[in-house]
N, C-alpha and C positions, 0 to 999 in steps of 0.2 A: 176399133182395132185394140188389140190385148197389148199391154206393156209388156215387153220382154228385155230378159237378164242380159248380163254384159258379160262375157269372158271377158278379163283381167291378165297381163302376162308381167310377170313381176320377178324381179333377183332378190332371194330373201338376204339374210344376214351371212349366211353361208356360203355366199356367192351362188348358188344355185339358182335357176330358172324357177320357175310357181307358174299355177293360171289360179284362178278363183276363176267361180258365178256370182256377180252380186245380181240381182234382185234390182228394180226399179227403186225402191223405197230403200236403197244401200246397206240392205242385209249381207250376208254373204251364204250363201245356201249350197254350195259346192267348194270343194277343192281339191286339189290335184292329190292331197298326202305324199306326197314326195316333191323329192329336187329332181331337177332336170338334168345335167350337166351343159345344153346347147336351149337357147330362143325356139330354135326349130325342134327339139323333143317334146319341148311345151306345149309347143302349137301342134305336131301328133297327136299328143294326148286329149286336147281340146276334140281335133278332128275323130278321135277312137269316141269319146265319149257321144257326141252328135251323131254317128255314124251306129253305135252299137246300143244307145238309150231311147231313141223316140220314143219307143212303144213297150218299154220296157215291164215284165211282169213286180206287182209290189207282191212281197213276202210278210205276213206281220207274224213274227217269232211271239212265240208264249211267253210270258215271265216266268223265270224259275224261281 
């Protein structure tokens, strides 16, 4: 079985809510980029990204 990431639900400095993805090996390979204002916006967000990423197409942009 594959190692899989952990969502993370976290109040930063700002009082705001966070999630991260770390990574088994305790990287961090995701993050929410915003505050939350509620635990439960976080965890939406959590749920938006699982819910709207599984199969998600990758894009590789040109260098300008």
């Amino acid at each position: 079985m594959a190692n899989t990431g952990t969502f993370e639900v976290y109040r930063d400095s700002a009082d705001e809510w966070r999630w991260r993805l770390v990574a088994s090996n305790g990287n961090i390979i995701a993050d929410s980029g915003e505050g939350y204002s509620s635990k439960q916006g976080a965890k939406r967000g959590i749920d938006s990204v699982k819910r709207n990423a599984p199969d998600a197409d990758v894009d590789v942009l040109p260098v300008d």
